[in-house]
C-alpha positions in Angstrom: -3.2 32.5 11.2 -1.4 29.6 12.6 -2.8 26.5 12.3 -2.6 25.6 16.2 -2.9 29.9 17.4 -3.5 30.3 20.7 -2.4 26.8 21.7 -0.2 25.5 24.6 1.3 22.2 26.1 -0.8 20.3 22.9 -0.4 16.9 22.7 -1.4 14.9 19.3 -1.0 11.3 19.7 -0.7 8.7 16.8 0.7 5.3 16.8 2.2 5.9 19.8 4.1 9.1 18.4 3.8 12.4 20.1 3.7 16.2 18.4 4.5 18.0 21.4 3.7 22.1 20.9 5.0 23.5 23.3 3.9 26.8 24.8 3.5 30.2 22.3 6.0 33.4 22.0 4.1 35.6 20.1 2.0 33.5 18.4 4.7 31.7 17.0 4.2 27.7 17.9 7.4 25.2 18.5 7.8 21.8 17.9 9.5 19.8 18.9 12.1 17.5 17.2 11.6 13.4 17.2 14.4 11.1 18.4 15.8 8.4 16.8 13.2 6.3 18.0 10.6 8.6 16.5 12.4 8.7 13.4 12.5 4.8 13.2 8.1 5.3 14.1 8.1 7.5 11.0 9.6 4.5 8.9 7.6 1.8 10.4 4.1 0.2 9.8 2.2 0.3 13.3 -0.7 -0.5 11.2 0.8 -4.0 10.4 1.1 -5.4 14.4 -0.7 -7.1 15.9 -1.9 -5.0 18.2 -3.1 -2.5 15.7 -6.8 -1.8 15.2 -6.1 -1.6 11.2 -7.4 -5.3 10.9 -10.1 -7.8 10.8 -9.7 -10.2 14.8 -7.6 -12.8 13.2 -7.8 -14.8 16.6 -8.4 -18.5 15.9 -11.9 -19.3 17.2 -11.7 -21.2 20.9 -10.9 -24.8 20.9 -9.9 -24.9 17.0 -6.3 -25.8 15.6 -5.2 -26.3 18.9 -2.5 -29.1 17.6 -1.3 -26.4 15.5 -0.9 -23.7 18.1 0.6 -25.8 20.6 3.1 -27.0 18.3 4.5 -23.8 17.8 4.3 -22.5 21.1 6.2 -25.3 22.1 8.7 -24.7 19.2 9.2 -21.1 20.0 9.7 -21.9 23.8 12.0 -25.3 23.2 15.7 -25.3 24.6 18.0 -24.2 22.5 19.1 -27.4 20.8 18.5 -29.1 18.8 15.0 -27.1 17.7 15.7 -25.2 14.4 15.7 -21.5 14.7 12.8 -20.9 12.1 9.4 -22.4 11.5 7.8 -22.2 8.3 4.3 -22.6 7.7 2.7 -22.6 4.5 -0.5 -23.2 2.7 -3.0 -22.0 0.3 -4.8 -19.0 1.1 -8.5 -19.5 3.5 -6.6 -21.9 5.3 -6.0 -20.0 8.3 -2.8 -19.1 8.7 -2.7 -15.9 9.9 -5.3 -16.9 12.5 -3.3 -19.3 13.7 0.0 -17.0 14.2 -2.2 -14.3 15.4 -3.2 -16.5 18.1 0.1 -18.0 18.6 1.9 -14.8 19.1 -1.3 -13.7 21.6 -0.2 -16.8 24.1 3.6 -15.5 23.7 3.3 -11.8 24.4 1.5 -13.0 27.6 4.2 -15.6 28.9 7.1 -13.3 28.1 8.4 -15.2 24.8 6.9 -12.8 22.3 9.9 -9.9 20.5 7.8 -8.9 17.6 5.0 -9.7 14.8 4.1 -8.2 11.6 1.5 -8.6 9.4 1.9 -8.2 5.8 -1.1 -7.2 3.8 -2.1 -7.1 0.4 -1.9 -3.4 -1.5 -2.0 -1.8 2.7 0.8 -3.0 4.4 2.9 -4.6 1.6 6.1 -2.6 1.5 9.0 -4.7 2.3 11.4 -1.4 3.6 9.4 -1.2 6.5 9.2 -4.5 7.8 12.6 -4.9 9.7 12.2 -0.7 10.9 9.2 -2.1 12.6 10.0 -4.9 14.0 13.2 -2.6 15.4 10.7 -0.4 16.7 9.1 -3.2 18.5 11.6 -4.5 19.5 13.1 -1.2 20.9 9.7 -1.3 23.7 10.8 -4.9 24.6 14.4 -4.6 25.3 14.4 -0.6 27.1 18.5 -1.1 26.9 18.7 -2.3 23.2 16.2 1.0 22.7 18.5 3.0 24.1 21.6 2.1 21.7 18.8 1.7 19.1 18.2 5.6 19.5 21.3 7.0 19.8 22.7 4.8 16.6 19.9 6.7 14.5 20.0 9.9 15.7 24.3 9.8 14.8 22.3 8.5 11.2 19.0 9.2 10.3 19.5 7.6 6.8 19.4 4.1 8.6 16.2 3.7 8.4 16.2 4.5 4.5 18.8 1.7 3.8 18.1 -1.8 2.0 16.9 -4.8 3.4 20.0 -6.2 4.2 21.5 -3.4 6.0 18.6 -2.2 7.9 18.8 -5.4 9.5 22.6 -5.6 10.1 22.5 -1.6 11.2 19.4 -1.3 13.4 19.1 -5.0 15.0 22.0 -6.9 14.9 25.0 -3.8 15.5 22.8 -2.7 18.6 22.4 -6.0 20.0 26.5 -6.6 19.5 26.8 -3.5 21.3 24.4 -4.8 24.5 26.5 -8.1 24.1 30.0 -6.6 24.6 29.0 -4.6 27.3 27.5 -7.7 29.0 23.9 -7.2 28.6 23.2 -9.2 26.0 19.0 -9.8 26.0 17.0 -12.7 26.5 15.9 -15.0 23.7 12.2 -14.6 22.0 10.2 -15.1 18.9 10.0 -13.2 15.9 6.2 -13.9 13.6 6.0 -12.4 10.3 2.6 -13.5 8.7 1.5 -13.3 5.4 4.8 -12.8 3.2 3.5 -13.8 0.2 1.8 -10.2 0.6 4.5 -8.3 -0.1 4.1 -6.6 -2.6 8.1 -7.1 -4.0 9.0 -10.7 -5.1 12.4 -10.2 -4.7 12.2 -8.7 -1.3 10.6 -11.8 0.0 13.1 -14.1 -1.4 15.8 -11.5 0.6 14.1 -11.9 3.9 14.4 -15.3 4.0 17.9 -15.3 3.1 18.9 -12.2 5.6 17.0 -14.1 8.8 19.1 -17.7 8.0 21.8 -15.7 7.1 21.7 -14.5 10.9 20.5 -17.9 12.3 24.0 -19.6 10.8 26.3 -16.3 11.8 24.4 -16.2 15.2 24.2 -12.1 15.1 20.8 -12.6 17.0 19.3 -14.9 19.7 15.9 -14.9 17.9 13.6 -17.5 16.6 11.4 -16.7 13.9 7.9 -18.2 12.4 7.1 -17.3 8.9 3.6 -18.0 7.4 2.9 -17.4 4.1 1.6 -19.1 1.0 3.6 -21.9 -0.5 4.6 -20.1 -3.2 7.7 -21.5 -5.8 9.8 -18.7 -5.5 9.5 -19.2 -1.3 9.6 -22.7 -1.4 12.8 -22.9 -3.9 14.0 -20.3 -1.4 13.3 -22.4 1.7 14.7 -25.7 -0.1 18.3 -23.8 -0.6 21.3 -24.8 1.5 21.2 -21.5 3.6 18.2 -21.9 4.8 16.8 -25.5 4.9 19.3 -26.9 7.7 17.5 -24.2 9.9 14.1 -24.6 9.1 11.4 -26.8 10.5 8.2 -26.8 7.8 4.5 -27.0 8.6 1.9 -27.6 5.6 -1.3 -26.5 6.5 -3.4 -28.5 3.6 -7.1 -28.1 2.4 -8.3 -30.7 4.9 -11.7 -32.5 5.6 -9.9 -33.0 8.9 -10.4 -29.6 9.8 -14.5 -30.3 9.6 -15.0 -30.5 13.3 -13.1 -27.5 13.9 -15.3 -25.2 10.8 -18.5 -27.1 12.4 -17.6 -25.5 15.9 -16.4 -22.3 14.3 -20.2 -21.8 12.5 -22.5 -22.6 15.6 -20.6 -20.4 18.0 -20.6 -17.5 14.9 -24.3 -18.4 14.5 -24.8 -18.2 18.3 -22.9 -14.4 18.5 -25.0 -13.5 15.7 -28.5 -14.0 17.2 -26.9 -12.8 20.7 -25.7 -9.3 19.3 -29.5 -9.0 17.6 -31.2 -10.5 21.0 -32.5 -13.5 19.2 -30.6 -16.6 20.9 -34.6 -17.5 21.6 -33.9 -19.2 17.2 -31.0 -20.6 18.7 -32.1 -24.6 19.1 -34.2 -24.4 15.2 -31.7 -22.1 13.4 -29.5 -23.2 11.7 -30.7 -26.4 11.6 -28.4 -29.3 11.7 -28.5 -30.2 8.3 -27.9 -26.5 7.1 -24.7 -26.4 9.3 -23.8 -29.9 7.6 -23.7 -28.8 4.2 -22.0 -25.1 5.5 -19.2 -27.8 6.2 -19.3 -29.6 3.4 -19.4 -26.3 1.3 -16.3 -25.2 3.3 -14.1 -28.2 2.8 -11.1 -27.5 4.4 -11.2 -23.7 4.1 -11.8 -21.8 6.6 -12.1 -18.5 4.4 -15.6 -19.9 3.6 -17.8 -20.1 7.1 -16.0 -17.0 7.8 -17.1 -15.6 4.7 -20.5 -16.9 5.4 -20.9 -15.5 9.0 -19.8 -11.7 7.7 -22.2 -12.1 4.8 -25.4 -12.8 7.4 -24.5 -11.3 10.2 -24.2 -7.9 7.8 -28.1 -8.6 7.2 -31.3 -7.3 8.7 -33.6 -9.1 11.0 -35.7 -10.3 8.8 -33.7 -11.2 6.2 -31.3 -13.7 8.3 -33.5 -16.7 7.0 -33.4 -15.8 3.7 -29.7 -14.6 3.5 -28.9 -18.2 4.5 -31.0 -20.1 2.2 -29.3 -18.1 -0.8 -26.2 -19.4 0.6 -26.8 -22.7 1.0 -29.5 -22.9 -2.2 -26.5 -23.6 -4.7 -24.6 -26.0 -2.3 -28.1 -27.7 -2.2 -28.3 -28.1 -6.0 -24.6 -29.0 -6.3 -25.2 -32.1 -4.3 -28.6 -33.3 -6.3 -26.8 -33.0 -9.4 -23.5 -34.8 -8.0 -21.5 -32.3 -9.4 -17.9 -32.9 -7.8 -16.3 -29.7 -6.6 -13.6 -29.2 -9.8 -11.7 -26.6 -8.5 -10.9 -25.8 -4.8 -12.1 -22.6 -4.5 -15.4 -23.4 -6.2 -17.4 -23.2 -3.6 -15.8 -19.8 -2.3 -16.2 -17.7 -5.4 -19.9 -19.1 -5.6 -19.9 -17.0 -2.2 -18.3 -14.3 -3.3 -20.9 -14.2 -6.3 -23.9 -14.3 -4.3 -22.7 -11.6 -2.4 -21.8 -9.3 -5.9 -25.2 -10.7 -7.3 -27.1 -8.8 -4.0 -25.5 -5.0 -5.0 -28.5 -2.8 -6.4 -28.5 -2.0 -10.1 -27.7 1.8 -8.7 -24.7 0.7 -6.3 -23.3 -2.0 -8.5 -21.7 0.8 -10.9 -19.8 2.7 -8.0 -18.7 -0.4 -6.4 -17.4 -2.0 -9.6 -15.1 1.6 -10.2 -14.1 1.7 -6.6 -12.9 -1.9 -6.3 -11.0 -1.5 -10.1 -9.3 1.8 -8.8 -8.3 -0.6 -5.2 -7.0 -3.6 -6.8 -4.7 -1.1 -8.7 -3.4 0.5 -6.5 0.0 -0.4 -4.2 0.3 1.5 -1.2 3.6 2.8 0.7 3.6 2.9 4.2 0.5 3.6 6.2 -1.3 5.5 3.6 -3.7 2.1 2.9 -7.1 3.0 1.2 -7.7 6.4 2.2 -11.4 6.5 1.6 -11.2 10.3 1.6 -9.0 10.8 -1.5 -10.1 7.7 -3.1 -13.4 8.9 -3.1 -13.2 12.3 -4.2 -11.0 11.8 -6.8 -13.7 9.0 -8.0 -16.5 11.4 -7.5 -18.1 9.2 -5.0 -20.2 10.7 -2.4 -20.5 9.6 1.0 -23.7 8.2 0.4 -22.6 6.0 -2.6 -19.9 4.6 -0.5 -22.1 3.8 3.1 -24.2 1.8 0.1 -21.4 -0.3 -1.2 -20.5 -1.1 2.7 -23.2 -1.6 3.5 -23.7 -4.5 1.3 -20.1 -5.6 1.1 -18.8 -5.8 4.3 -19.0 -9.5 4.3 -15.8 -8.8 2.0 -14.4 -5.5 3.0 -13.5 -3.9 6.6 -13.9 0.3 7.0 -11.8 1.8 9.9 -12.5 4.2 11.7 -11.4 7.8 11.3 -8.0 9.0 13.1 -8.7 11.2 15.9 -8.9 14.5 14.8 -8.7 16.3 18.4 -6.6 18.6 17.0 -9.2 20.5 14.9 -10.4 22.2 18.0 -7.6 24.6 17.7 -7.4 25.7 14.2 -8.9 28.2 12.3 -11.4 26.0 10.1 -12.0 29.3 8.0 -8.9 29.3 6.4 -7.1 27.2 3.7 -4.7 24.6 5.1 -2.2 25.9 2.1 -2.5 29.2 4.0 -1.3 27.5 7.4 2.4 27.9 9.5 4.6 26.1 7.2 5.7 24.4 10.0 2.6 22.4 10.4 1.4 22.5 7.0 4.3 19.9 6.6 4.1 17.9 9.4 3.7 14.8 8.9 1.5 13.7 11.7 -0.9 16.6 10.9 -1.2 15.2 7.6 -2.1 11.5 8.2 -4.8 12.6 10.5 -6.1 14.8 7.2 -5.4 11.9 4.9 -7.7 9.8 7.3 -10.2 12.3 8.2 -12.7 9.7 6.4 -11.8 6.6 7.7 -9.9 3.4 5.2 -10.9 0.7 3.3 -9.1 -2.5 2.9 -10.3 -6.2 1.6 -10.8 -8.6 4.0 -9.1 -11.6 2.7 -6.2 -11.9 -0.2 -8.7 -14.5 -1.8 -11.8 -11.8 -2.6 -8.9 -9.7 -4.4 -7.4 -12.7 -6.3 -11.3 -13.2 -7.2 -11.8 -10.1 -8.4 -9.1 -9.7 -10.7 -9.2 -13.7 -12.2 -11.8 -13.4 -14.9 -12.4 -16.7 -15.4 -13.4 -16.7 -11.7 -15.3 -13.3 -11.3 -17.1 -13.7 -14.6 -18.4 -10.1 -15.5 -17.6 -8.8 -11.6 -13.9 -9.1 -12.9 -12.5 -5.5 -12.4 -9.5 -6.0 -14.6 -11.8 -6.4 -17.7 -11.4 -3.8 -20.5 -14.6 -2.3 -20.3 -14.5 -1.3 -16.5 -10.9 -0.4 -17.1 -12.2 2.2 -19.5 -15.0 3.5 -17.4 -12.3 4.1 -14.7 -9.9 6.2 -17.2 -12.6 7.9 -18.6 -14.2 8.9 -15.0 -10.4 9.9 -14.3 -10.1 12.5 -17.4 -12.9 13.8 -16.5 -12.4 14.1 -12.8 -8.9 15.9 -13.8 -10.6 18.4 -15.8 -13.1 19.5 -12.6 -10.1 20.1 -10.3 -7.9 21.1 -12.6 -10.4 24.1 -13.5 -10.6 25.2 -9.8 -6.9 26.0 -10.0 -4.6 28.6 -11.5 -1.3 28.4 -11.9 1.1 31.4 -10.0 4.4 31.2 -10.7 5.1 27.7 -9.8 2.4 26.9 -7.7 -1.3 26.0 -8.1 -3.7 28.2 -6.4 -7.2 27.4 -5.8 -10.1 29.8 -7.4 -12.7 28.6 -5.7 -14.5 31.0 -2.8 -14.4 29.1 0.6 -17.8 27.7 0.0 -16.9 26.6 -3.9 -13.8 24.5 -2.3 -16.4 22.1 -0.7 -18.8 22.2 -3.0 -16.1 20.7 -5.4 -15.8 17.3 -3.5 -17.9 14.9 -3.8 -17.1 13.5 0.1 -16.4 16.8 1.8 -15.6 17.4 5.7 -17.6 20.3 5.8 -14.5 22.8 6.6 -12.0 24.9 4.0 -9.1 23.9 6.7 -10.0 19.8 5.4 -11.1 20.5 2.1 -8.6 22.4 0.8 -6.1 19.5 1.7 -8.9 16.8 0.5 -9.2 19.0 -3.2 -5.7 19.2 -4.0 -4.8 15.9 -2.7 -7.5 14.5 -4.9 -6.2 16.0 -7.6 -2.7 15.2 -7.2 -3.6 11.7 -6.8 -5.6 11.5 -10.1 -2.3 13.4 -12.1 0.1 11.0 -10.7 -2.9 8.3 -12.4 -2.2 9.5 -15.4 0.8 10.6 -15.9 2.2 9.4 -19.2 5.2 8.2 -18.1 4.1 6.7 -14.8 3.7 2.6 -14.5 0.4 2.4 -13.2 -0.3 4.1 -16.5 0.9 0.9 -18.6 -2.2 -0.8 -17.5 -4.8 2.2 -19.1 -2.3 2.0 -22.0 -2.6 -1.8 -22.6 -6.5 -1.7 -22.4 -8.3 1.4 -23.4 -9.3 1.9 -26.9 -7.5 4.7 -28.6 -11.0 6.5 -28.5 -10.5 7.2 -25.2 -6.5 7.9 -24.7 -6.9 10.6 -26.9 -9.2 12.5 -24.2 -5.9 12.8 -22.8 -4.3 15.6 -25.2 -7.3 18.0 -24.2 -6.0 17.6 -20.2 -3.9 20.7 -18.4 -0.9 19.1 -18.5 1.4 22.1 -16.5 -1.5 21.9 -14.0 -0.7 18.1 -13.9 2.9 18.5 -13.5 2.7 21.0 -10.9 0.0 19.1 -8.8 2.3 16.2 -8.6 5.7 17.8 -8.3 4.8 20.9 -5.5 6.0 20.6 -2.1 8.0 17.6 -3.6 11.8 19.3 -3.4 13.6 16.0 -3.9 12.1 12.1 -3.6 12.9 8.7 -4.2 11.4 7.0 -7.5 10.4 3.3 -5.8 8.9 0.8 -7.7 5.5 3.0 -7.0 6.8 6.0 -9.1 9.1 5.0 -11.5 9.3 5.4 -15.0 7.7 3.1 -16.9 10.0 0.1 -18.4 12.4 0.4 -15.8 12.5 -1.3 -12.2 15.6 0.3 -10.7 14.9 2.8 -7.7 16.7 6.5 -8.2 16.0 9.6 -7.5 13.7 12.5 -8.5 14.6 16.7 -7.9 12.2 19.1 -8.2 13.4 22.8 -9.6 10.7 25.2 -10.0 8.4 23.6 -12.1 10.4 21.2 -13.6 10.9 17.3 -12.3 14.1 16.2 -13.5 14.6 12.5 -12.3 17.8 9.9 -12.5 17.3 6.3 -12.7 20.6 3.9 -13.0 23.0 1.6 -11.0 23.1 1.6 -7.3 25.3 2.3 -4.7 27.0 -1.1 -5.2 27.3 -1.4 -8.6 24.4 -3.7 -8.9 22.7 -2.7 -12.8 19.4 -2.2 -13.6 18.3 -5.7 -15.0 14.5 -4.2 -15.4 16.0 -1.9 -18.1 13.2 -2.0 -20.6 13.8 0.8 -23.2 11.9 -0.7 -26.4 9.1 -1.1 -23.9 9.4 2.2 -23.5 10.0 3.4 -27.0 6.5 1.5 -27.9 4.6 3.6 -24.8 5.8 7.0 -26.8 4.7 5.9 -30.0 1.3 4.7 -28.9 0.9 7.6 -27.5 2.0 9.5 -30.1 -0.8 8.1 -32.6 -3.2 9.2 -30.0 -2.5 12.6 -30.5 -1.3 12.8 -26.6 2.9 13.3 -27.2 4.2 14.8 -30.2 7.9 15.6 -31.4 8.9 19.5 -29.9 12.0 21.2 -31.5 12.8 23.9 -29.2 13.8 26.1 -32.5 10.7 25.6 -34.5 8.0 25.6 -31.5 5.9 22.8 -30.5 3.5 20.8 -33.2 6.5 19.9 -35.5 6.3 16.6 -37.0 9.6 16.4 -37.0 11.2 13.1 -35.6 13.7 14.2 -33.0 14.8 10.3 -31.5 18.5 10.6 -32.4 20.9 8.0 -31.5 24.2 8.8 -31.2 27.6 7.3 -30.2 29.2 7.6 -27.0 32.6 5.6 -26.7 32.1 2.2 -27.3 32.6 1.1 -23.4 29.1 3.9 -23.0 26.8 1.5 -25.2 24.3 3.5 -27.4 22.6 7.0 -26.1 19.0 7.6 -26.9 17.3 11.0 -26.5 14.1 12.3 -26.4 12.4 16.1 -26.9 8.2 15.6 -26.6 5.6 18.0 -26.0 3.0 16.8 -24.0 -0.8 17.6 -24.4 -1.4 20.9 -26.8 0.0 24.1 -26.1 -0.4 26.0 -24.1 -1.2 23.7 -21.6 1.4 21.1 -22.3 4.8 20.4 -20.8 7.7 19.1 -22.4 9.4 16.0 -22.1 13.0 15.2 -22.5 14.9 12.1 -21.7 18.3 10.2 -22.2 19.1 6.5 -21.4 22.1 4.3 -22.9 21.0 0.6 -23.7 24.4 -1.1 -22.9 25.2 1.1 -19.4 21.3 1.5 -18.7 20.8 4.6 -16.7 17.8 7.3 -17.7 18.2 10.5 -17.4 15.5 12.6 -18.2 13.1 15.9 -17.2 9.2 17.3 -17.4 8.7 21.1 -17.4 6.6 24.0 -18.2 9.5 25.5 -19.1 12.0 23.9 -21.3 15.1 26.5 -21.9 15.1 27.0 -18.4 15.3 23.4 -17.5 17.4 22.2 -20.4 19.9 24.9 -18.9 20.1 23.4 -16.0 20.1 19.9 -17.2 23.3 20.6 -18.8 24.7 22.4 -16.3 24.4 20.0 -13.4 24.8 16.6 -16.0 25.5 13.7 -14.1 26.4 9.9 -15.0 24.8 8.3 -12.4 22.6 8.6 -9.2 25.7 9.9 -6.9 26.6 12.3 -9.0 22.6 13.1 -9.2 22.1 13.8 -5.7 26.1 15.4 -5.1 23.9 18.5 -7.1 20.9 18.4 -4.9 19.4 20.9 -2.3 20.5 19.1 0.5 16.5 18.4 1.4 15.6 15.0 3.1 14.1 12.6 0.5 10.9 11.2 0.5 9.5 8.7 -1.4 5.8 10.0 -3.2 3.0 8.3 -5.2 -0.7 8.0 -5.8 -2.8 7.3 -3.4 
């Protein structure tokens, strides 16, 4: 049956995007195509705006940094000359920075001055490809005319919005605006705020950004201002100190101040006053807090404004009762910190002894769960708008819905749930039936399947500093979730989760096939919606996400690999590895290895091709010639050998069968200009549920070639046939399918 049978003149909305289905022949449904300007959606972050409901209300409290916020309105509103183009302000983190250009670009957008913002943020919206598409796309709903030459420029080239950083900017905001300029409608001036770029989650790509706005302030290719917060970080301040971009930049340090004590001491009593208003008890209002508990609040605080906000979350989480008491355990240490005179010794002191308290509160039967959930976050890097999707986080954890309201319920001091996508759509679909049994149509769409991936809501960390906290050991103390031992608990809970999905599936042909009845499907999650339409999608997603975990040759792997005891790697040789491979490679015709999916020892983006059940994948220079300086093949080498003395890869001679302990690295000579070829034959797990895994990468021209299969004739055949020296040549033999970029959730 169709997944949207029986349906006519449907709309599904999201982030502004709209699926239109137009009316049924048949029962056959149409869709409609997107633009360019829904293409250009489909590469953008909505999530990271500052409109969008994805995030915490950054809005500075009223009648706080109001120097601050003045300054840059008047900055961003100035004449032309002689006020620099772009404003820098930096700071440590719990400052309030993105406060401040929240509010700031609040007061633009209403007098007319605002273009665009965008948010960065920590492991959700971190990925530096999107940030210029989506300011583009924001751009394209301020100036209608620069939309319209916007559109039509991607719609003549839909791979615009895939290009690097550089030339997404030159090809979707500064050729369009050329275009308005020659033809006489060239648009007014406003301001551009990117917060947070510290966030992002490429180092490199932050340095670029920097030097791709100046390099259009000096060229004067567009009539924008732009205010960048961030962290002052070396890499961003050596950047902002080079000759491109200093003569354009005006810089504002936003220090940990005692001067900002007024502002935190009218920040707590109004959050103390909307606390007791929201729970109808502003009758406590005129005893509690007492002065002298809002006094040492601000001295606890010192400077940071992180802390009282911290603070408010952690109390205003709690019941009626236990208001009075939640306080005191706050301000209990800060009390015994000044009778002892002990000088704060490191700034953020005071911070983490929050953050403690608040860990210290989890019950014994919570703390477990909340320690593997927040090691599986703080791991994870997120593409796009797939953030924390709490439904395929927590069924690939085993975590029930229960489990998780628990660890909210005590941590949302520290961490923000949103809400669930609408999910209108459900009304017309068949909940009976599998999703993998749906129109291919909309089993594929896009749109359809960000509402599924959402159907439970996501989580994200409030504040950069609680994640910095949590993986410092020497701050977290035995909350750290880097530490070995919890590392462990969340590989081990992984194997195991692997080998409950992976036994509800059977593999036909080149597919995976569920085995479960309808009512076995849910009954295999531990967070199900209730329907075989949802949980269908939420099983296999699950476990696809926890075979791209631990995938041997996969980066986030390097971690587990570093850290848990040999006791516990060898679990590994026992998992269905053709299972594995299929999970992660079906549906997957041809994708783009990012720094997300690529193999480990190498930081060079290429390409991946799916064939059947095989993944063959190409990793080398770029279109301009620019080598692969991450090139890391004894790195490499080391991985295959450690996990070769677990018992988890072993030497496969196609002749002689697998289990062969007999070495098959050979190193041969290409010409001297090709440097020195290594190759690679491994079988995977133990037969018959292991794949085989072949590679090829020279040292001195440092490219990797390489494939996993099920079937190895098969795929060596066509690995010979269709041999290629470098990425072009790689996708000159491909199916001609759009790429896609793909990775754990």
């Amino acid at each position: 049956m169709s997944i949207l049978q029986g349906a006519n003149g449907l709309y599904i909305e999201h982030f502004g995007a709209t699926l239109v289905v137009q009316g049924e022949t048949q029962g056959e449904t149409q869709i409609k195509l997107g633009s360019g300007i829904e293409i250009l959606l489909e590469a953008s972050s909505p999530g990271a705006t500052m409109e969008s409901t994805d995030h915490y209300d950054r809005r500075c409290f009223p009648e706080t940094r109001n120097q601050f916020i003045t300054d840059i309105v008047h900055w961003a509103t100035a004449p032309e000359n002689p006020s620099p183009k772009i404003y820098w302000m930096s700071g440590p983190a719990g400052v309030g920075k993105s406060s401040i250009a929240q509010t700031c670009a609040e007061k633009l957008k209403a007098s007319g001055n605002l273009g665009a913002a965008f948010f960065f943020s920590i492991k959700k919206y971190d990925d530096h490809t999107r940030l210029f598409t989506t300011l583009a796309y924001l751009l394209s709903a301020v100036y209608p005319e620069y939309g319209q030459a916007l559109n039509t420029k991607i719609c003549g080239d839909r791979t615009l919005v895939r290009n690097k950083l550089r030339w997404q900017f030159q090809s979707l905001i500064v050729e369009p605006l050329q275009e308005l300029e020659q033809q006489s409608r060239a648009i007014q001036r406003r301001v551009i705020f990117i917060d947070g770029l510290d966030e992002c989650a490429d180092i490199g790509a932050q340095m670029e950004i920097i030097e791709v706005i100046a390099s259009s302030v000096n060229a004067g290719t567009t009539p924008f201002r732009w205010a960048i917060f961030s962290r002052s970080e070396p890499h961003l301040t050596s950047t902002f100190d080079s000759p491109l971009v200093s003569p354009h930049t005006h810089r504002v340090f936003l220090p940990i101040s005692r001067q900002a004590d007024t502002e935190i001491e009218l920040y707590l009593r109004g959050g103390f006053a909307n606390i007791l208003r929201r729970k109808n008890l502003l009758h406590l209002a005129s005893t509690w807090p007492s002065d002298n508990d809002i006094k040492g609040l601000v001295d606890a605080a010192a400077g940071f404004f992180a802390h009282p906000a911290t603070v408010l979350r952690f109390i205003d989480s709690q019941s009626y009762i236990g208001l009075r008491e939640s306080l005191e355990s706050v301000l209990s240490p800060i009390k015994h910190r000044i009778s002892q005179s002990d000088p704060l010794c490191q700034p953020y002191k005071e911070l983490d002894q929050l953050y403690y308290l608040i860990l210290e509160q989890l019950p014994e039967d919570i703390l477990p769960h909340m320690l593997l959930l927040f090691s599986y976050l703080v791991r994870t890097s997120f593409v796009g708008e797939k953030g924390h999707r709490i439904a395929i986080i927590c069924n690939a954890l085993g975590i029930s819905e229960t489990i998780f309201r628990g660890i909210y319920h005590h941590m949302q001091a520290v961490i923000a749930v949103q809400e669930p996508m609408t999910s209108a759509f459900i009304e017309t679909i068949d909940l009976t039936g599998s999703f993998y049994d749906q129109d291919p149509s909309l089993k594929s769409n896009d749109s359809v399947q960000r509402l599924l991936y959402n159907i439970h809501g996501a989580v994200v960390f409030r504040h950069k500093s609680f994640y910095d906290f949590l993986i410092d050991p020497l701050r977290s103390s035995h909350f750290c979730v880097t530490a070995i031992g919890i590392r462990t608990i969340l590989f081990d809970r992984l194997v195991a989760q692997h080998e409950h999905y992976a036994s509800g599936y059977v593999i036909e042909g080149t597919r995976l096939v569920s085995s479960y009845s309808v009512t076995c499907s849910t009954r295999s999650l531990s967070w199900p919606h209730g329907t075989n339409f949802v949980d269908s999608f939420l099983q296999f997603e699950a476990f696809r996400n926890i075979s791209i975990y631990l995938s041997c040759d996969h980066p986030r792997f390097d971690q587990f690999l570093e850290q848990v005891p040999a006791t516990s790697l060898q679990k590994l040789s026992e998992l269905d590895f053709r299972k594995n491979l299929i999970a992660i490679v079906m549906d997957q015709p041809e994708f783009i290895l990012t720094k997300d999916n690529l193999v480990a020892g190498f930081t060079r983006s290429g390409l991946g091709r799916v064939i059947g059940a095989s993944e063959f994948m190409c990793i080398g220079e770029d279109q301009h010639g620019d080598r692969n300086q991450g090139f890391q093949p004894t790195k490499f080498l080391d991985r295959v050998e450690k996990l070769r003395k677990a018992g988890v890869m072993r030497p496969y001679h196609p002749w002689l069968g697998s289990g062969w302990a007999t070495s098959i690295i050979d190193i041969g000579r290409r010409p001297k200009t090709h440097g020195c070829v290594h190759t690679g034959r491994y079988e995977v797990g133990l037969s018959p549920r292991s794949t085989i895994y072949y590679w090829e990468f020279d040292t001195k021209r440092r490219y990797f070639h390489g494939f996993q299969t099920v079937n190895y004739k098969e795929a060596y055949a066509i690995y010979r046939s269709e041999r290629f020296e470098d990425v072009g040549g790689f996708v000159g033999g491909a199916t001609g399918q759009s790429t896609r970029s793909f990775s754990a959730s």
